[in-house]
C-alpha positions in Angstrom: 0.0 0.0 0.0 1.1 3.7 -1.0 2.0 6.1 1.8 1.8 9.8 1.6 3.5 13.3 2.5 3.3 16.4 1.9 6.0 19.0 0.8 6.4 22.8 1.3 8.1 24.2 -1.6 9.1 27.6 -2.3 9.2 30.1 -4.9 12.9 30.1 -4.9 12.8 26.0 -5.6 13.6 25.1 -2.2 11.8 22.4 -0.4 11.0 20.9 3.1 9.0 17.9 3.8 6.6 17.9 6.7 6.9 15.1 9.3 3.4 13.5 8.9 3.0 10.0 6.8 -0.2 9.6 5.2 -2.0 6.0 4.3 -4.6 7.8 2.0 -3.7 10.6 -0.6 -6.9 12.2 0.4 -5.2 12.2 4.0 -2.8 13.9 2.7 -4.1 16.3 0.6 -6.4 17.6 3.8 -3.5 17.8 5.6 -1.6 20.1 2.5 -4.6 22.2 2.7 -4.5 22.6 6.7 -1.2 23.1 6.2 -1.1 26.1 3.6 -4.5 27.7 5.7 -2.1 27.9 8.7 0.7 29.4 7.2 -1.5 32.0 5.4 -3.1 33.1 8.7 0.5 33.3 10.1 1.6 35.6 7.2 -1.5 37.8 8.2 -0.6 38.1 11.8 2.9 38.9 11.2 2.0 41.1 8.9 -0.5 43.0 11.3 2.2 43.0 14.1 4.4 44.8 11.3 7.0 41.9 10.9 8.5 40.7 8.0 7.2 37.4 6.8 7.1 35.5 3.8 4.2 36.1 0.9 2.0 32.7 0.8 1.2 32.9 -2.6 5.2 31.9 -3.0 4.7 28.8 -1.2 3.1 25.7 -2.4 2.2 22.1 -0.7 2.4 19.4 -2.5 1.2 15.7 -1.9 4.1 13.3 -3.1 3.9 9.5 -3.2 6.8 7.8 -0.9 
């Protein structure tokens, strides 16, 4: 059976997988969209507080067979 994770990639190419292991893609793909919600509501708050932060529409998950 096919496991699952999700990847953070950048505008800039770079990339960072995120700990979690999925059994389902649909798992997975929940957990991308969680996953880009939270950093989008981050960028907002930081960006309320006046702190530098990075733009989400540069950032992208991405479900990836293992």
């Amino acid at each position: 059976m096919s496991k699952y994770k999700v990847v953070m990639i950048s505008s800039d190419g770079s990339r960072e997988d995120l700990d979690e292991v999925f059994d389902s893609y649909e798992e997975a793909s929940d957990y991308a969209r969680e996953s880009y919600n939270d950093f989008s509501t981050g960028a907002e708050v930081l960006e309320l507080a006046g702190e530098s932060y990075i733009d989400s529409t540069s950032i992208e998950f991405e479900v990836e067979e293992i």
